[in-house]
C-alpha positions as CSV (number, residue, x, y, z in Angstrom):
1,X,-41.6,-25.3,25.6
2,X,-38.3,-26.2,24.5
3,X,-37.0,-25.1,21.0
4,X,-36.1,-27.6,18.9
5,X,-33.6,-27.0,15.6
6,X,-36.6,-26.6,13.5
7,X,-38.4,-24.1,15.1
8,X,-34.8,-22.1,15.6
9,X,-34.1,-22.1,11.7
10,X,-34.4,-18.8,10.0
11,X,-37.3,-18.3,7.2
12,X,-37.5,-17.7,3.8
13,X,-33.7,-17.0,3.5
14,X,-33.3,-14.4,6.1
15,X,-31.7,-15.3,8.8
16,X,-33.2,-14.3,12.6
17,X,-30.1,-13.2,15.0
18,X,-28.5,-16.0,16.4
19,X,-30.0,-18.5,14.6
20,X,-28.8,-21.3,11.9
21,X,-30.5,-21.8,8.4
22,X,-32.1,-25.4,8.4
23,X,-29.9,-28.1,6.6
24,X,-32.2,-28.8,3.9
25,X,-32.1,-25.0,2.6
26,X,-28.1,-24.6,2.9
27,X,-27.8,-28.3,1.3
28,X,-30.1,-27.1,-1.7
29,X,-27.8,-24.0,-2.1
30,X,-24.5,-26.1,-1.4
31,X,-25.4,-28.1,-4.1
32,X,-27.0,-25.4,-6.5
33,X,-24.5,-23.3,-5.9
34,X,-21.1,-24.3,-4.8
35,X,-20.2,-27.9,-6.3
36,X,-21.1,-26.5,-10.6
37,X,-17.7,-24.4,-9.3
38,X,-15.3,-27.7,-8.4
39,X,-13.9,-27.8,-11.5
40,X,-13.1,-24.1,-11.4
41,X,-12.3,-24.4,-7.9
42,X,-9.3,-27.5,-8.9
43,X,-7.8,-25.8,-11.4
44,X,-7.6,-22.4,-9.0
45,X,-5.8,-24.7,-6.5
46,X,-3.2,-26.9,-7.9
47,X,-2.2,-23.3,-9.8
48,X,-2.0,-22.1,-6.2
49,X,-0.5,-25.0,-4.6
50,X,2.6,-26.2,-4.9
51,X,2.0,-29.7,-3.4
52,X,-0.6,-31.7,-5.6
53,X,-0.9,-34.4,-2.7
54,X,-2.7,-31.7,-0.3
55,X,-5.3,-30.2,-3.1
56,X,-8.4,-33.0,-1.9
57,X,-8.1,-31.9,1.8
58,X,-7.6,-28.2,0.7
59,X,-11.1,-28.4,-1.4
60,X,-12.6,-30.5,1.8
61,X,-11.8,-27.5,3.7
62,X,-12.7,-25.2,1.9
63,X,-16.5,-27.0,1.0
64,X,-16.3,-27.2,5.2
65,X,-15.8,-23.4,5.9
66,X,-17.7,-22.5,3.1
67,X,-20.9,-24.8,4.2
68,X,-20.5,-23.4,8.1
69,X,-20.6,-19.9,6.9
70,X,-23.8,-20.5,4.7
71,X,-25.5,-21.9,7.6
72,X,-25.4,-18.6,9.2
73,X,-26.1,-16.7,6.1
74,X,-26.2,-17.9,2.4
75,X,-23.7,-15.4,0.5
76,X,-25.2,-13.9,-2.2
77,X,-22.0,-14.3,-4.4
78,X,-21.3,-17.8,-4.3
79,X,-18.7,-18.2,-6.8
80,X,-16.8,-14.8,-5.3
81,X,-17.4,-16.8,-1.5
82,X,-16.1,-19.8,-2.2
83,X,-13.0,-18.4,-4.3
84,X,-12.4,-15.9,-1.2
85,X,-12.1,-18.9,1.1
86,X,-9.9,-20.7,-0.8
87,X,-7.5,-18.2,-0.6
88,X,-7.8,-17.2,2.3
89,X,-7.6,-21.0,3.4
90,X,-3.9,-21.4,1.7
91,X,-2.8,-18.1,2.7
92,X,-3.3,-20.0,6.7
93,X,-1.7,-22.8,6.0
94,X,1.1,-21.0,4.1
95,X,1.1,-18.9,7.9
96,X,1.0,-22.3,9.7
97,X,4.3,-23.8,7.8
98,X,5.9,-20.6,8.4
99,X,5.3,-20.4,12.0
100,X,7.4,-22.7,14.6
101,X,5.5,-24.0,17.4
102,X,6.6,-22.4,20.6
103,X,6.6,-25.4,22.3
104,X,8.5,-26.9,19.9
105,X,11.1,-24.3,21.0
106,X,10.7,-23.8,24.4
107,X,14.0,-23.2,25.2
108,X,15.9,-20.7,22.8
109,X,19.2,-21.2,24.6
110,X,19.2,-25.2,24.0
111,X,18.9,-24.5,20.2
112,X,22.5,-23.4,20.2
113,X,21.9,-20.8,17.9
114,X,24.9,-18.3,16.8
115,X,23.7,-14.8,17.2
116,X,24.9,-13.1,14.5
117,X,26.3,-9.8,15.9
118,X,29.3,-8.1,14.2
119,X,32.2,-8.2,16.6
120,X,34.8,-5.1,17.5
121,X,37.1,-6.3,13.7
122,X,33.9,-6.3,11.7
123,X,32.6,-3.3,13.0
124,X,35.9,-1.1,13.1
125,X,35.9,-2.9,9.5
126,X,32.8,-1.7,8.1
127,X,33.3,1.9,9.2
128,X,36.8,2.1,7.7
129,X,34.7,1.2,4.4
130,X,32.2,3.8,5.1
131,X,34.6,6.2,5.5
132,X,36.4,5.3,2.3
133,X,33.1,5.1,0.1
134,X,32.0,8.8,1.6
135,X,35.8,9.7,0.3
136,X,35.5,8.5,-3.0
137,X,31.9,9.9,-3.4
138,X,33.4,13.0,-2.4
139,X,35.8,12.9,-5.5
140,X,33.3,12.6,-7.8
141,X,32.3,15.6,-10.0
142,X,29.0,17.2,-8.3
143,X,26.8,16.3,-11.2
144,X,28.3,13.0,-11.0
145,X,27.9,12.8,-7.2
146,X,24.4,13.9,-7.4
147,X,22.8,11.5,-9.8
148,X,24.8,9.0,-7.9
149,X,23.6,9.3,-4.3
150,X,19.7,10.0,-5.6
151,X,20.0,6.8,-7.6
152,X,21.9,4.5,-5.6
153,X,21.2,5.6,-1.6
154,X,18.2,7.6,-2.2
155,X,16.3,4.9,-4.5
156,X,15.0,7.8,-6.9
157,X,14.0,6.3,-10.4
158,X,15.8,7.8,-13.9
159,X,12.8,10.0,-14.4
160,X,12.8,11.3,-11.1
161,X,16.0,12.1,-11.5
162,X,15.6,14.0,-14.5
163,X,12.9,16.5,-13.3
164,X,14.7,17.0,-9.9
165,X,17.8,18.3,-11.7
166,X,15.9,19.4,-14.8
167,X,17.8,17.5,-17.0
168,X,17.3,14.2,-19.8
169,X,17.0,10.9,-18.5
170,X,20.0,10.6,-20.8
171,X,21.6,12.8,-19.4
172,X,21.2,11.4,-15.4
173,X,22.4,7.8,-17.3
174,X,25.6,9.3,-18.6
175,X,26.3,10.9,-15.5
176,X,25.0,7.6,-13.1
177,X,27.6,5.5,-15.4
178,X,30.4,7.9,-15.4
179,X,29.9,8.1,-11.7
180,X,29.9,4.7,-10.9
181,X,32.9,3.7,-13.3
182,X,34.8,6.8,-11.4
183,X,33.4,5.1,-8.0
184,X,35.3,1.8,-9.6
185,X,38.5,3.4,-10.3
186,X,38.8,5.3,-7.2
187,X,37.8,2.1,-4.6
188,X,39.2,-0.7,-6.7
189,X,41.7,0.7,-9.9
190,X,43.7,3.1,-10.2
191,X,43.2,6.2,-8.3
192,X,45.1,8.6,-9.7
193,X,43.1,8.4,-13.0
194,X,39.9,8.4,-11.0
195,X,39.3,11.9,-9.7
196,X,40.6,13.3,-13.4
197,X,38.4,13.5,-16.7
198,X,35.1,12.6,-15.9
């Protein structure tokens, strides 16, 4: 004897493996359930979506997901469900804007795209002012220098800072300023001032 969708529906809420829920049951809960939370669910998306003319299909799509899923199980946490798959329903199409068909772009080479790659004058360029940034650094006073490379290369915050070299957050923003103003003169003012009281 063949099974027919009735007989394959689950009972009394509890789904059997492989099976679907019968339609009357998920509508009951769809409607019990889910559409009290449209109003909540609106105001959730157009806060979360920047284009108001996409919010109907975005709710239609999230009711569609939403409604498959229950037919294999009915959450237990609607209002959490629901909320979940709306997010996680603009976070895809955020992906799918993002993302350029590769057919679209079969052909990389046809796009005439510049490949931006320093040549021999920017690179000899950018080393020359490496070397003169490590030079001035080097100038600086080694409190100065310090605070200045754990701030500024190392990322280190004030406070970390502070304990490191056992000193006042004060104290590592005096030095950080005088560093950099010293960093300023010696790159970009006058230099022979630079290296001097600090």
């Amino acid at each position: 004897m063949a099974e027919t969708p009735d007989t394959k529906c689950a009972s009394a809420g509890r789904p059997l493996a492989d099976t679907r829920l019968c339609a009357p049951e998920v509508k009951a809960w769809f409607l019990r359930d889910v559409l009290p939370l449209e109003a909540m669910l609106m105001q959730f998306l157009r806060h979360n979506w920047h284009d108001a003319r996409d919010i109907e299909d975005i709710l239609h799509d999230v009711y569609v997901r939403v409604y498959d899923a229950a037919q294999t199980k009915i959450p237990d946490q609607p209002k959490a469900f629901v909320f979940t798959t709306a997010r996680n329903l603009l976070t895809d199409r955020i992906r799918q804007r993002n993302i350029v068909p590769i057919e679209v772009v079969s052909d990389l080479g046809l796009l005439d795209i510049a490949i931006d790659t320093p040549g021999p004058d920017r690179t000899a360029m950018a080393r020359d002012e490496l070397r003169r940034l490590q030079a001035a650094i080097d100038r600086l006073p080694p409190r100065c220098r310090q605070v200045v490379v754990m701030r500024r290369l190392d990322g280190m915050s004030r406070r970390e800072i502070a304990l490191r070299m056992n000193i006042s957050e004060e104290a590592v923003s005096v030095h950080l300023n005088r560093g950099m103003h010293a960093l300023a003169d010696i790159l970009y003012g006058d230099t022979q001032d630079a290296g001097g009281e600090l």
